[in-house]
C-alpha positions, -999 to +999 in steps of 0.1 A: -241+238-258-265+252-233-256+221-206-213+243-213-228+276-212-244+262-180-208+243-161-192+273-173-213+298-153-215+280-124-175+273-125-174+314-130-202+320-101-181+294-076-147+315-087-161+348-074-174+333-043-142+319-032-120+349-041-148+374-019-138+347+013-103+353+007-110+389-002-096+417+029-079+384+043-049+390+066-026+358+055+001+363+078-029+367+105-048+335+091-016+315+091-008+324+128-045+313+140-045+280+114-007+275+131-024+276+170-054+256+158-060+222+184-064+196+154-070+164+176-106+175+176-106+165+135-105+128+142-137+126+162-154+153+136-141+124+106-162+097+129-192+113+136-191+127+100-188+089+089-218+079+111-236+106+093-235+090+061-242+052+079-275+073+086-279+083+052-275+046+043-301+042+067-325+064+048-315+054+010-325+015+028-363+028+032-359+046-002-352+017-023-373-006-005-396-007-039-367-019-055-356-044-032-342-048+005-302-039+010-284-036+040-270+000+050-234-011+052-241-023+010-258+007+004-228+028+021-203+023-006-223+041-035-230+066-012-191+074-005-183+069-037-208+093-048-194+121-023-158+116-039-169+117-072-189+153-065-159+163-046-134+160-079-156+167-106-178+193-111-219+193-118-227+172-095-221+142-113-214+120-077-251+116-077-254+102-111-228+076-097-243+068-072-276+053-088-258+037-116-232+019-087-261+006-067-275-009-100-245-025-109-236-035-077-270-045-065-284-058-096-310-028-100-329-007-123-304+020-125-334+046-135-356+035-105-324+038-082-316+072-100-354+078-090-347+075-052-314+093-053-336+124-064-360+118-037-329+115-005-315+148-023-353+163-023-349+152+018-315+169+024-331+202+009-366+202+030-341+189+066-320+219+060-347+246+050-364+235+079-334+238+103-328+271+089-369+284+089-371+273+130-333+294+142-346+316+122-374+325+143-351+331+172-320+345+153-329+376+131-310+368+102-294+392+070-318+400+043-294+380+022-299+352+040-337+359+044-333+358+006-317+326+004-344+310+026-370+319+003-352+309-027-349+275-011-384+272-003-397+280-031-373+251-049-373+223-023-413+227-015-417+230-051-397+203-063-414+180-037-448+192-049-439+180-082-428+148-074-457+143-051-479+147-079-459+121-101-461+096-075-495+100-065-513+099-103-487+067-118-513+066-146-517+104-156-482+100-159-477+076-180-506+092-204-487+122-203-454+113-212-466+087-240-481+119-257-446+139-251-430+108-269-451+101-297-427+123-320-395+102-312-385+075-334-407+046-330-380+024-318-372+047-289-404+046-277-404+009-258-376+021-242-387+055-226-419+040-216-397+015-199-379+042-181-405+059-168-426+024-155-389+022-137-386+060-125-428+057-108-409+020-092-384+045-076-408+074-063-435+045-050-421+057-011-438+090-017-472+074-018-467+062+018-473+086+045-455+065+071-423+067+051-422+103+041-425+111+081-395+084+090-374+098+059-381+131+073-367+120+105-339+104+096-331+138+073-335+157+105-311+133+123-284+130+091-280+170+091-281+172+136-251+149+134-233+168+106-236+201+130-227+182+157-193+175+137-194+211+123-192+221+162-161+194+172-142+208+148-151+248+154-134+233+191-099+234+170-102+270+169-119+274+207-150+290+189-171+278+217-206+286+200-238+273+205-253+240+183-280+257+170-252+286+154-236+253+137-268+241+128-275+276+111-241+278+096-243+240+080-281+250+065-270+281+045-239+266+035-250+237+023-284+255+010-262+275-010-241+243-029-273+230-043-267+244-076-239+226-093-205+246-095-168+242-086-158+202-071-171+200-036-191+228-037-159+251-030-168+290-034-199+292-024-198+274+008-167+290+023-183+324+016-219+319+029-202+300+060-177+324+067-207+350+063-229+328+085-199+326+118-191+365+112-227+372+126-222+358+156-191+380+165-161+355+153-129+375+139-126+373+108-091+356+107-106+333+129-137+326+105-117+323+076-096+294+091-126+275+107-148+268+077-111+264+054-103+236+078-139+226+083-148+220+042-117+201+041-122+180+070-158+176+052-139+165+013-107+149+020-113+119+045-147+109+023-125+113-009-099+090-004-122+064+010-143+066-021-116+066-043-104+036-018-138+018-027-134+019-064-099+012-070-109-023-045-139-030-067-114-022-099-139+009-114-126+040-135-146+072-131-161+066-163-175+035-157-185+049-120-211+079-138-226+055-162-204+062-196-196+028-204-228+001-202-268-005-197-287+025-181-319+010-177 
């Protein structure tokens, strides 16, 4: 009931957001600028979007290493797949996907793999806090997006404290959670301790300076080359602004699609972008059109591939987020 309640409020939240970007909107003004638009620039923004996620492949390779040693062009499907499925169905349920495809497909604990998918989300969220933390220094920003930036912080820094901990005291851990369990059925209990032996498996990278610093990196580098397509396509519109304003705009946008809402993220990412490109003088007709075109140059190409992907491996949705089979 509370998990509804929950999807409900967040489905109401994502509503309001996307009616204030179309709120004051001239349409016959919006339709003129999205009619004059230069829309070659969208294939080049599809590739270097594409390369993004090879990178993120990259990253999820150095992740799982505990769990074995795959290849970023194996890794890339469950990846994809795990986009489309976020972009159709609400709560965030691509990510749950995504760890139970690369245990099916790979032949995986789908707990450990679930374990690493929480730490390359933890990455995303510290990459684009610190983007926004270091333009904000140069840019004075809105107190609501001052606010946002401290609501962040206090998440993604405490969220990787956490897991820090985890990962750092395997033992305490374990102590810990076989106390919590003592009160389920006895013939549960095997099986949680199993999970969590497989969830420390998946967080073993945080216990390794070197890699936290290169997973850092390659963060950095998987959110520098979604800006850069953030910026090809603001070239439809001849926006002409700076990197560092797209790298601004993709960190609050995206900052503010953490918590789970409407497919895709759509609401609050079309508000706090069009927001975000106001400030830097852009019309508003303008704005409006820019981030419309630019979240669906983001969704639709990486939809239809991962929906490509699992019609060619012959997988419903169901069996994609784990509702059918072993979750260990």
């Amino acid at each position: 009931m509370f998990k509804r309640k929950t999807s409900w409020l967040g489905i109401g939240l994502a509503l309001v957001f996307l009616v204030l970007f179309l709120y004051r909107v001239d349409f016959r003004q919006l339709l003129q600028v999205l009619g004059q638009a230069n829309y070659v620039y969208i294939v080049p923004a599809i590739m270097v979007y594409f390369f993004g996620v090879w990178l993120r492949a990259v990253r999820w390779r150095l992740l799982l290493q505990s769990l074995g040693n795959f290849p970023p062009h194996r890794l890339m499907p469950p990846i994809v797949v795990g986009f489309a499925i976020n972009n159709i169905l609400p709560a965030r349920v691509g990510l749950i996907a995504r760890a139970y495809l690369v245990g099916a497909w790979e032949g995986i604990s789908k707990i450990g793999s679930g374990a690493t998918v929480a730490v390359d989300q933890l990455f995303d969220g510290l990459a684009l806090l610190f983007f926004l933390e270091v333009i904000a220094i140069a840019v004075p920003l809105p107190p609501w997006a001052r606010a946002l930036a401290l609501v962040a912080a206090i998440v993604f820094i405490g969220f990787f404290v956490l897991l820090l901990i985890v990962a750092l005291s395997p033992r305490l851990t374990v102590q810990l959670a076989g106390k919590l369990t003592r009160r389920l059925p006895e013939r549960w209990q095997p099986r949680v301790a199993d999970g969590i032996n497989m969830a420390l498996n998946g967080l073993a990278p945080l216990q390794r300076p070197d890699k936290l610093a290169i997973a850092f990196s390659l963060s950095l580098l998987v959110w520098a080359t979604e800006a850069a397509m953030y910026y090809i396509v603001s070239l439809s519109f001849g926006l002409h602004q700076p990197y560092y304003v797209m790298l601004l705009l993709m960190s609050i946008a995206n900052i503010a699609i953490t918590p789970p809402s409407l497919p895709g993220g759509i609401g609050p990412f079309e508000f706090f972008g069009k927001q975000t490109i106001l400030l830097f003088g852009v019309s508003e007709g303008v704005a409006t059109a820019y981030v419309a075109v630019l979240h669906a140059t983001v969704l639709l190409p990486v939809t239809l591939v991962g929906l490509a992907l699992l019609a060619a491996r012959r997988t419903s949705l169901a069996q994609a987020i784990g509702w059918s089979g072993d979750q260990r």
